[in-house]
C-alpha positions in Angstrom: 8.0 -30.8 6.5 8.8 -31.7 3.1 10.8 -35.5 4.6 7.5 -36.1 6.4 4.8 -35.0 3.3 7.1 -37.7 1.1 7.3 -40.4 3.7 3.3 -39.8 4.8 4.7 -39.7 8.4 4.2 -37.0 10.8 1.9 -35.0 9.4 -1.2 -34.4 11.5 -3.8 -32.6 8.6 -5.9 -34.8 6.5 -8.2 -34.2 4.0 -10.9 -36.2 5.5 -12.1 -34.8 8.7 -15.6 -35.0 10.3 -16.6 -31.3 10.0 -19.3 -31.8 12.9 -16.8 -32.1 15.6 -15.6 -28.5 14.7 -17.5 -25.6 16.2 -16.8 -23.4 13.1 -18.6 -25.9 11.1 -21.3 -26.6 12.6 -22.4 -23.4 14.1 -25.8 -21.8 12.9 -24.9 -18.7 14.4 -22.0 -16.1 12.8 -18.6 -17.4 14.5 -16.5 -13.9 13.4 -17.7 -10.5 14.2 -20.0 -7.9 12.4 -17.6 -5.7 10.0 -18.0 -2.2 8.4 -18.2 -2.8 4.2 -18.6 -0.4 2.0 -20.7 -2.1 -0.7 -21.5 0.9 -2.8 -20.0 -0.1 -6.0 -21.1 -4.2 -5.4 -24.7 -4.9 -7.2 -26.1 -7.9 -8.4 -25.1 -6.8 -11.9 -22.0 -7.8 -11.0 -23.4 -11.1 -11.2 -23.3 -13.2 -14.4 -25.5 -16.7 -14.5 -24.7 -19.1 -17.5 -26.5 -22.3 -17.9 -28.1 -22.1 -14.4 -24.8 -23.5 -13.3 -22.5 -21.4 -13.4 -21.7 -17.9 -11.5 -18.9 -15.4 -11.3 -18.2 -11.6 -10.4 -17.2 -9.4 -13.0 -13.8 -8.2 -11.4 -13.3 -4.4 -11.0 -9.3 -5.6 -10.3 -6.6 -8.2 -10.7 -7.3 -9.7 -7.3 -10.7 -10.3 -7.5 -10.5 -12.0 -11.6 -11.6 -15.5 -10.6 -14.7 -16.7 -12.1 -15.6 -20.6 -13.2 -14.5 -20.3 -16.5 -10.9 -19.2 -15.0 -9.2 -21.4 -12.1 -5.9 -22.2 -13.9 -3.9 -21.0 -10.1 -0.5 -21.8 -11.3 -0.9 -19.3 -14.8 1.2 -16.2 -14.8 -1.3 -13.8 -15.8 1.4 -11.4 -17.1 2.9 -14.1 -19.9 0.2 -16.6 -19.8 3.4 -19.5 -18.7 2.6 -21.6 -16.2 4.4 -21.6 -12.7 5.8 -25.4 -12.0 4.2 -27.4 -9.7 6.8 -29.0 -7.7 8.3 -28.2 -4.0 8.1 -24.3 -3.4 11.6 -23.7 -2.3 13.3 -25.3 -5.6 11.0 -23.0 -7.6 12.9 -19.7 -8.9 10.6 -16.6 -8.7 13.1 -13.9 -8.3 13.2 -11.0 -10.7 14.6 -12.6 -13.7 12.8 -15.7 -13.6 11.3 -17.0 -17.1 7.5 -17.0 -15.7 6.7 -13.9 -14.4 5.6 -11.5 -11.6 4.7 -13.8 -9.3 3.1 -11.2 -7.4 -0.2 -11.3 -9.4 -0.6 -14.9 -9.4 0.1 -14.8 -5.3 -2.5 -12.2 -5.5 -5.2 -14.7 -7.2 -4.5 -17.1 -4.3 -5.2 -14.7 -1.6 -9.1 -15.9 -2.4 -10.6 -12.9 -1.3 -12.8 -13.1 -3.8 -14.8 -15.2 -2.1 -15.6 -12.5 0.3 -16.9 -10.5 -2.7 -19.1 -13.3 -3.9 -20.3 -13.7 0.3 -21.2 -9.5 -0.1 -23.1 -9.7 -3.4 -25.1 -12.6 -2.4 -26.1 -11.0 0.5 -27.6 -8.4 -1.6 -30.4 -10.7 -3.1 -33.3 -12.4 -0.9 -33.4 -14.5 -3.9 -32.8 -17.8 -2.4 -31.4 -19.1 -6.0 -29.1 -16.3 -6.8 -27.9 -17.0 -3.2 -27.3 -20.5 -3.8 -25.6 -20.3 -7.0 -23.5 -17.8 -5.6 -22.3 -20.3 -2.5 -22.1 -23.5 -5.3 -19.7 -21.0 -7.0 -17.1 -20.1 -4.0 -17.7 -24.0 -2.9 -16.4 -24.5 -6.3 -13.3 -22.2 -6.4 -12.2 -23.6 -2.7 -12.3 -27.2 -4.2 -10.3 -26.4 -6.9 -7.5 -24.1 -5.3 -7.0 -27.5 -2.9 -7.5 -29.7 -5.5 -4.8 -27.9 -7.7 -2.4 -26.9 -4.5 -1.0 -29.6 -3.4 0.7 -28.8 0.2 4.0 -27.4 0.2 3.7 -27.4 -3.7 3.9 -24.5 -6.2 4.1 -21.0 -6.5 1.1 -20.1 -3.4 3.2 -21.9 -1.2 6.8 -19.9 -1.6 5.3 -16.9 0.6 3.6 -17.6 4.6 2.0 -14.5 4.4 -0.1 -14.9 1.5 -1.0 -18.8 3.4 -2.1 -16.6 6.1 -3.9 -14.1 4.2 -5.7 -16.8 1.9 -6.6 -19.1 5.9 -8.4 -14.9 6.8 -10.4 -14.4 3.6 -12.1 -18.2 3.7 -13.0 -18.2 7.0 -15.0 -15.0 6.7 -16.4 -15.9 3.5 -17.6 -19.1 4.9 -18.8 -17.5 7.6 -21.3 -15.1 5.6 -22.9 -17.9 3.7 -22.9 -20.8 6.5 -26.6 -21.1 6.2 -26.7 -21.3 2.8 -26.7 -25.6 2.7 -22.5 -25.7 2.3 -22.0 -29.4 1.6 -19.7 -31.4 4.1 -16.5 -31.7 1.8 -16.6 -27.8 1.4 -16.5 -27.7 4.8 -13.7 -30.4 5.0 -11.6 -28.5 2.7 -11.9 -25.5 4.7 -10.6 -27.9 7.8 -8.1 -29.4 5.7 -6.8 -25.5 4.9 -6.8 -23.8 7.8 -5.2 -27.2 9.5 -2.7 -27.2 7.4 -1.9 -23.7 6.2 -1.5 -23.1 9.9 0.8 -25.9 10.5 2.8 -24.4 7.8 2.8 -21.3 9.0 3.7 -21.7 13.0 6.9 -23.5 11.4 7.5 -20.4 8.7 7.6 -17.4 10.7 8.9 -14.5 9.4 11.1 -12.8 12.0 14.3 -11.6 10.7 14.8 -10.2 6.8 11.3 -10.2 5.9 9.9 -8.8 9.6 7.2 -6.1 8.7 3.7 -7.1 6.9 4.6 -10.4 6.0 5.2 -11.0 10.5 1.6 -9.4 10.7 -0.1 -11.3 8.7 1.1 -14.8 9.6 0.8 -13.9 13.3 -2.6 -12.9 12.3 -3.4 -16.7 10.4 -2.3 -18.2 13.4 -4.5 -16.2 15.4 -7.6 -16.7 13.7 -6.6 -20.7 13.3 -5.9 -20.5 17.2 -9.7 -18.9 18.1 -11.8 -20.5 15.5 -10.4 -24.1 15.6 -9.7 -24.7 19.4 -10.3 -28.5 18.2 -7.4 -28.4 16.1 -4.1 -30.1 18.5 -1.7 -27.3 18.1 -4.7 -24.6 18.7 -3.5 -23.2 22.1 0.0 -22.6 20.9 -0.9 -21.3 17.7 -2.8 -18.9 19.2 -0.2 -18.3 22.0 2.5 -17.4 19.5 0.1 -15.4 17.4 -0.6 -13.0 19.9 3.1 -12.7 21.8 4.5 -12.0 18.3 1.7 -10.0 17.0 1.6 -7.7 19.9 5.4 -6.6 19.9 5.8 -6.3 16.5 2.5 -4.5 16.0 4.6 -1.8 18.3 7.6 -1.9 16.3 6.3 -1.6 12.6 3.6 0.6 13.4 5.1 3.7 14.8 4.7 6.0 17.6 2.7 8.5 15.2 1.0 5.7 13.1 3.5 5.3 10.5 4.5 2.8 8.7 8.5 1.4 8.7 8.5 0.5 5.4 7.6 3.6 4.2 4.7 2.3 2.4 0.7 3.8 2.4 -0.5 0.6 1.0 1.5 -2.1 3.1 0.5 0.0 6.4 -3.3 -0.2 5.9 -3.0 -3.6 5.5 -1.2 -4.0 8.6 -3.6 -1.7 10.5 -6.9 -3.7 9.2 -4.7 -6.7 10.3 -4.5 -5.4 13.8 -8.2 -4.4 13.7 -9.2 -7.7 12.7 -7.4 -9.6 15.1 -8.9 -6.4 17.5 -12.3 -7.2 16.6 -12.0 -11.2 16.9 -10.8 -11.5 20.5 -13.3 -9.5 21.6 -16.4 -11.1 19.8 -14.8 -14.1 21.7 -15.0 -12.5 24.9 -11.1 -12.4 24.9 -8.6 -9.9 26.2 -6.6 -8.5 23.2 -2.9 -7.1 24.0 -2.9 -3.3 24.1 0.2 -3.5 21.8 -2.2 -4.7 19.2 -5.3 -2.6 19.5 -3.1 0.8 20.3 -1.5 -0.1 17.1 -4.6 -0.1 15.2 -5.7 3.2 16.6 -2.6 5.1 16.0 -2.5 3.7 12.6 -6.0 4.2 11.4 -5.3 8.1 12.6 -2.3 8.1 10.8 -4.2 6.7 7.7 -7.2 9.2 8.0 -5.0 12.3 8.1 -3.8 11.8 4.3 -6.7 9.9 3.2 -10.6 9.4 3.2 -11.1 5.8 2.3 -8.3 2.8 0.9 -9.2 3.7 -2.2 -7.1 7.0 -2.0 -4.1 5.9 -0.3 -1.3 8.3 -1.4 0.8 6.3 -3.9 4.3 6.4 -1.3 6.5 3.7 -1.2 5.3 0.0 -2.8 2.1 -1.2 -3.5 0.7 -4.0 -5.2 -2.7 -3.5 -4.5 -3.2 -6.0 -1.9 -5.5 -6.0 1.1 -5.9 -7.6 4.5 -9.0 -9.3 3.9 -11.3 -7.6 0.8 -11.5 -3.7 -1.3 -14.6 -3.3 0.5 -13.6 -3.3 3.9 -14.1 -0.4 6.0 -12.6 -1.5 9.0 -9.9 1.6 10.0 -11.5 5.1 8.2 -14.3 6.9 9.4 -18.0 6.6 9.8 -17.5 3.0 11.0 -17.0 2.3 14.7 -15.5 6.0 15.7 -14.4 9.2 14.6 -10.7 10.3 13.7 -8.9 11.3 17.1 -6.6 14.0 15.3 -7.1 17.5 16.5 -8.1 19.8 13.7 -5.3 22.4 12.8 -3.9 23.6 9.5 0.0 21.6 10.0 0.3 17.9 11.0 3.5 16.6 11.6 3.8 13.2 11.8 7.9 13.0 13.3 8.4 9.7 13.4 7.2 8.4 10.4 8.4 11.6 8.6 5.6 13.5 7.3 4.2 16.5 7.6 1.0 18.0 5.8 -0.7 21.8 5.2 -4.1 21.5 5.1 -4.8 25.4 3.0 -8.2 26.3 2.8 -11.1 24.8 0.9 -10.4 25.6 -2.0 -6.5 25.8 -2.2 -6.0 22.1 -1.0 -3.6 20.7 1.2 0.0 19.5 0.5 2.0 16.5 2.2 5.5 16.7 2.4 8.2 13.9 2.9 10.7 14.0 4.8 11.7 10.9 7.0 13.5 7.1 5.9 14.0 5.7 3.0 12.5 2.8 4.6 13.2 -0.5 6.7 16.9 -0.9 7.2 19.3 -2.7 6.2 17.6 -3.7 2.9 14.9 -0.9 2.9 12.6 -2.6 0.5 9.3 -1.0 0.1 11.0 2.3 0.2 11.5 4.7 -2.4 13.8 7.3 -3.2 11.5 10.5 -2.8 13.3 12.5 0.2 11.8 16.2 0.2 8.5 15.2 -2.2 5.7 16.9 -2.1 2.4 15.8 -3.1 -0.7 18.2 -3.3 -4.2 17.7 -3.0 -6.9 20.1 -4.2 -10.7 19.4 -4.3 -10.6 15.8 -3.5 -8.2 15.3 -6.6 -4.6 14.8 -6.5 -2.6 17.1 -8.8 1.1 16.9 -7.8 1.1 13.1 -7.4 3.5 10.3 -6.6 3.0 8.0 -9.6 3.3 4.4 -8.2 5.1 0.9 -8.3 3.4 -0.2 -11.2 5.8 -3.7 -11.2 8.2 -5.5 -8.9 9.0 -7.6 -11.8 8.6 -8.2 -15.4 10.6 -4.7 -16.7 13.7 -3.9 -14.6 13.9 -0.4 -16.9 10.7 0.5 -15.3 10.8 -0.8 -11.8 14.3 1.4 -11.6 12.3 4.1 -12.7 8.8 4.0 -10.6 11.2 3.4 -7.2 13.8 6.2 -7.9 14.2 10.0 -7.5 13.2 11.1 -10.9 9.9 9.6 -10.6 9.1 11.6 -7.3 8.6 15.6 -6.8 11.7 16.2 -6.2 15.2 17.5 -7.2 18.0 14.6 -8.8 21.1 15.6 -8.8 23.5 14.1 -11.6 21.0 11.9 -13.2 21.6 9.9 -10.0 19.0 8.8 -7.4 19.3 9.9 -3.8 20.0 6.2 -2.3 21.6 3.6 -4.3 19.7 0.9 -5.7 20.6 -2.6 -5.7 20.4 -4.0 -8.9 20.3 -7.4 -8.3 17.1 -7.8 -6.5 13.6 -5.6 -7.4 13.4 -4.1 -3.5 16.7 -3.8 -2.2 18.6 -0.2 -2.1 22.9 -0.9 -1.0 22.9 2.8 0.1 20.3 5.2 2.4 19.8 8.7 3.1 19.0 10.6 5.8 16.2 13.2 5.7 15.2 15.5 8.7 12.7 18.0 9.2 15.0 21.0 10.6 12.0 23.3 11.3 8.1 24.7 11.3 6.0 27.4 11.8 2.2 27.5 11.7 2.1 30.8 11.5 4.8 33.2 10.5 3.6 36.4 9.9 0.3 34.6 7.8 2.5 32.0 6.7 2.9 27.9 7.6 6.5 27.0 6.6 8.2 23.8 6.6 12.2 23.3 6.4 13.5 20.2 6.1 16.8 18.6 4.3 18.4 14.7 3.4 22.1 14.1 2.5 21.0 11.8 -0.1 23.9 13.1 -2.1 26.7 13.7 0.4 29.1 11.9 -1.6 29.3 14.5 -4.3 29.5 16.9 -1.4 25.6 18.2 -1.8 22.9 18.8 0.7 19.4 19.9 -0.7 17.4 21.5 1.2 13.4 22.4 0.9 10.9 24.6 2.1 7.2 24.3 1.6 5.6 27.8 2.4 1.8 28.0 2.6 0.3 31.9 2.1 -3.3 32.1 4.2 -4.0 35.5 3.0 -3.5 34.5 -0.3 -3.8 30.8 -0.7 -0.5 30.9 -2.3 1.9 27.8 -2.4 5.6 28.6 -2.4 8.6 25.7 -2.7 12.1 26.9 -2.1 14.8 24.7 -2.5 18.4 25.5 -2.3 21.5 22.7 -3.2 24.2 23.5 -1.0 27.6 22.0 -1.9 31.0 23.2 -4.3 31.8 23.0 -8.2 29.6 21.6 -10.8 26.3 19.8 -11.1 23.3 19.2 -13.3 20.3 19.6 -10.7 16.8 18.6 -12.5 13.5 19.4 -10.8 10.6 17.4 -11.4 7.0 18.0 -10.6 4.4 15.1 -12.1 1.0 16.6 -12.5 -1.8 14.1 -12.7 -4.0 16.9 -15.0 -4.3 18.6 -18.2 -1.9 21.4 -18.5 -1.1 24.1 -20.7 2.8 25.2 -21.3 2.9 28.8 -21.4 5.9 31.4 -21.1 5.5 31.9 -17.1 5.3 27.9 -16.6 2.3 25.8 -16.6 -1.7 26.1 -16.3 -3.3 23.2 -14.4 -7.3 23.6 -14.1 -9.1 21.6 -12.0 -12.8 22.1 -10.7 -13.0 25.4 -13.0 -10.0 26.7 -11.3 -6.8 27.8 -12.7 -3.7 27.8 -11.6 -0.1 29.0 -12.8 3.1 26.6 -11.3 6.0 28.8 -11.9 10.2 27.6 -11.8 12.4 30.0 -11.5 16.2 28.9 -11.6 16.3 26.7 -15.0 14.9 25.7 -17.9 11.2 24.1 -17.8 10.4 21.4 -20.2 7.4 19.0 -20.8 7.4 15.4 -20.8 4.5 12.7 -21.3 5.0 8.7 -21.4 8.8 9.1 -22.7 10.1 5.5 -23.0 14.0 6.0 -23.1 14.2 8.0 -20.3 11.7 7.0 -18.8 10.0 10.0 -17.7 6.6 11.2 -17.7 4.9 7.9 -16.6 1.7 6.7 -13.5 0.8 3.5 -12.3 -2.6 3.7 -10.9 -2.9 0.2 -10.7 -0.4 -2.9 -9.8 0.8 -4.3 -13.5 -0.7 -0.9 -15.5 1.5 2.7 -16.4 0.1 5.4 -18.4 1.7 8.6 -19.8 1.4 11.1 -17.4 2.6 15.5 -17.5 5.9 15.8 -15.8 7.3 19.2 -15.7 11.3 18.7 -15.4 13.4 21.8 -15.0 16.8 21.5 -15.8 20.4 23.7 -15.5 23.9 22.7 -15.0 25.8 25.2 -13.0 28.5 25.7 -9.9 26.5 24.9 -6.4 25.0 26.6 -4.7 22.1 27.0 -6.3 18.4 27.6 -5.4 14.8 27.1 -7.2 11.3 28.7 -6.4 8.1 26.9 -7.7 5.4 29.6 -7.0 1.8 27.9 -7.1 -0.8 31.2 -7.5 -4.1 30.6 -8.1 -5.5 32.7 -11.5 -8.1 35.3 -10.7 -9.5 38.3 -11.7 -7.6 41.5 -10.2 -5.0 39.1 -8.9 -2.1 40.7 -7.5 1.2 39.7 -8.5 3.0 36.8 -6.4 5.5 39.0 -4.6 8.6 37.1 -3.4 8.7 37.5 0.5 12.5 38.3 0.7 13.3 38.6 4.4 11.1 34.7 4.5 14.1 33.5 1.9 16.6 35.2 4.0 15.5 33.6 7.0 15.5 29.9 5.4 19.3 30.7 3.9 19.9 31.9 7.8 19.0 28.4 9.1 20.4 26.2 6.6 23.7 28.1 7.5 22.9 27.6 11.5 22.3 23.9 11.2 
């Protein structure tokens, strides 16, 4: 591609096309399919005029901070360098590089913002607002070509983001087509997709990087396929698009809805990928491959059991904050096109992806426990080292959380921290995560662990238990084992965990607790929605960390590119294995009774570590 763009032969994309003889151009009616948004948070406050000329939104994240006064698309927002512009593969982004995390200037390009501008201008019958508001994305598309060269710079390096940028103009365009869009707007769009696609079909990603980035591009290709049938390699684009698509939809989505990678955020964009793609062949009277829809399904289930909307995603695994096509979409959680197909009962266990939940009563909250991969062999690298975490949920607020990614480049100090064991609810043994990371890349881990779920009980004498164990540590000769113990009667939460091995270790717990807390004698004092509660370690000494720096410790992301100090309660002892902890979680009440300790259930859970 690169011979034929310096010798101008070969290529079959220009920038000067006659829009009219595309369909997509020159349609009056809507060529893409009515979507679910949830616009709640969009009002034309957002809006800023200047001049009578110029427009932009005022961003409520990283992705969506384009506005005319700021389309520099090669300027590392994190150091404020500039990325070269010269051919992508000679340009070195790795972690390391001297520019920066290229993952927030890729996540500029995506252009979804113009999706947000389409949504906010369709909140105005003001015919000016409207038009000022399609002047302004006509600008920004203008100026990303203009200032993109093909095959050169930073937004080239990745195919997925080509794709994910060819998705978020065509339905952009699409919202506004009635809105006068000039005919070189509509040959830049032409010009993109032609070429983006082109660029794609010969960039596939189906070996190392096979997971989202395979999704997306299968779902560019698509798209280019059924909206530009005018376009020569149309047929096969879409061909390979949907044979590609449809298997590995199968593969990276799991039986259960799960993701692979191990990753919350990466697997909601795959499932609004397939429900996109879903949605499009069928507004175009097409067949779509079950492989693709039944993937959407089981994954939008899978999402909906842990979560109410994308913008409470559990923080497991990566994230950098990306989306299929815009924040606002609603296309795979409830109240949209159907209801959540999971059965209603107080344990879910999701096998294949490795997670279970306890959903306690109302007002004791639910807790989601990990036990499966590490992530997507052999590199596994979205994953993080959390075997055995748990996470709990109590009145729509997450208390015991999972604090983030916050970089993937930038601060190698923090990026070990955020992806290893210490930075998860769970036990580290040695001041050593459970799988080893690789230190030469920001993803990649030399060494895995194995996590199983051993066994469950909905209801044991009033009581849902979960066992489960990994041998992230079976080179010291250590096992750990966990148990998360829900009380009915009671609404009591009980974590057992026993380290199983031979001569001496130094075991630290942690437990990160997004919430104010008081330390007291018995443990800690979280309140939330004017209820107390007393977390309780027994088997070392508790201490209190908040935004330590050397350690690190003590730290959430809640954003892509952000930390902030966050309570982390670490208990600590160095002693000959085996050795056990008990967190006791006991709500404080008047004439509470004292959290008795149900022996013969601790007996029992010795009994089948022993079996198995």
């Amino acid at each position: 591609m690169w011979i034929k763009l310096c010798t101008g032969h070969g290529l079959p994309f220009y920038k000067t096309v006659n829009s009219e003889n595309f369909t997509f151009c020159r349609s009056k009616l809507s060529c893409l399919p009515l979507l679910p948004w949830d616009c709640a948070d969009l009002k034309l406050s957002n809006l800023t005029i200047q001049d009578d000329k110029q427009v932009y939104v005022i961003p409520n994240s990283a992705s969506q901070a384009i506005s005319a006064h700021d389309l520099c698309w090669h300027k590392a927002p994190d150091s404020e360098r500039y990325w070269p512009l010269k051919f992508f593969a000679r340009i070195p982004f790795a972690p390391g590089n001297p520019i920066g995390d290229i993952q927030l200037a890729w996540a500029r390009s995506r252009l979804q913002n113009l999706v947000t501008f389409s949504l906010i201008g369709n909140l105005t019958d003001d015919l000016y607002i409207k038009r000022q508001v399609t002047r302004q994305m006509e600008k920004i598309i203008l100026s990303w070509i203009s200032a993109n060269p093909w095959l050169k710079g930073v937004n080239y390096i990745s195919t997925m983001e080509c794709a994910l940028r060819l998705i978020s103009i065509c339905h952009a365009f699409d919202r506004v087509r009635n809105e006068k869009i000039s005919p070189q707007t509509w040959q830049a769009l032409v010009y993109l997709v032609h070429s983006h696609a082109y660029f794609i079909r010969r960039r596939l990603c189906l070996f190392a990087y096979a997971g989202n980035h395979t999704l997306g591009e299968c779902a560019g290709l698509i798209y280019a396929g059924i909206l530009f049938p005018e376009l020569p390699d149309a047929k096969e684009w879409l061909a390979v698009g949907l044979k590609i698509m449809a298997k590995e939809a199968n593969v990276q989505i799991l039986p259960d809805g799960g993701n692979r990678e191990q990753s919350f955020r990466y697997l909601a964009m795959m499932v609004d990928l397939c429900g996109l793609v879903t949605c499009l062949l069928k507004h175009h009277g097409r067949s779509t491959p079950s492989g693709i829809e039944q993937a959407w399904i089981r994954g939008r289930n899978f999402l909906q059991a842990f979560a109410s909307s994308p913008d409470n995603l559990p923080a497991v695994g990566d994230s950098d904050d990306g989306y299929a096509l815009s924040p606002y979409l609603r296309l795979s959680w409830k109240n949209c096109f159907y209801k959540s197909e999971l059965p209603d009962q107080s344990l879910q266990i999701f096998a294949a992806s490795g997670y279970s939940k306890i959903l306690g009563a109302e007002n004791h909250g639910d807790m989601r426990f990990s036990h499966g991969k590490l992530g997507l062999a052999n590199t596994f690298g979205h994953g993080h080292a959390d075997a055995l975490s748990i996470c709990w949920d109590l009145d729509r607020k997450s208390l015991l959380v999972d604090p983030g990614t916050y970089l993937y480049d930038g601060d190698s100090h923090f990026r070990h921290y955020f992806r290893g064991t210490s930075a998860h609810n769970t036990i580290v043994v040695d001041d050593t995560d459970q799988a080893l990371q690789n230190k030469e890349t920001a993803f990649g881990w030399s060494r895995a662990y194995t996590a199983k779920l051993i066994w469950h009980s909905e209801n044991l004498n009033g009581k849902t238990v979960i066992l489960a164990n990994h041998n992230g540590y079976a080179d010291s000769g250590v096992m750990h084992w966990r148990a998360l113990v829900y009380d009915h009667h009671f609404g009591r939460w009980m974590i057992w965990d026993r380290i199983d091995g031979t001569s001496e270790h130094a075991l630290a717990m942690h437990w990160h607790v997004d919430a104010h807390v008081e330390m007291t004698s018995d443990g800690i004092v979280i309140d939330c929605a004017g209820k107390s509660w007393l977390v309780s370690v027994q088997g070392g000494k508790s201490y209190l960390y908040r935004g330590n720096e050397q350690l690190p410790l003590g730290w959430i992301s809640r954003k892509y590119g952000a930390k902030e100090p966050l309570n982390t309660l670490r208990t600590e002892i160095r002693t000959c294995l085996p050795h056990e902890f008990l967190t006791l979680i006991n709500p404080i009440e008047e004439n509470q009774t004292e959290f008795s300790i149900d022996d013969n259930l601790v007996n029992m859970l010795r009994s089948k570590c022993v079996e198995t």
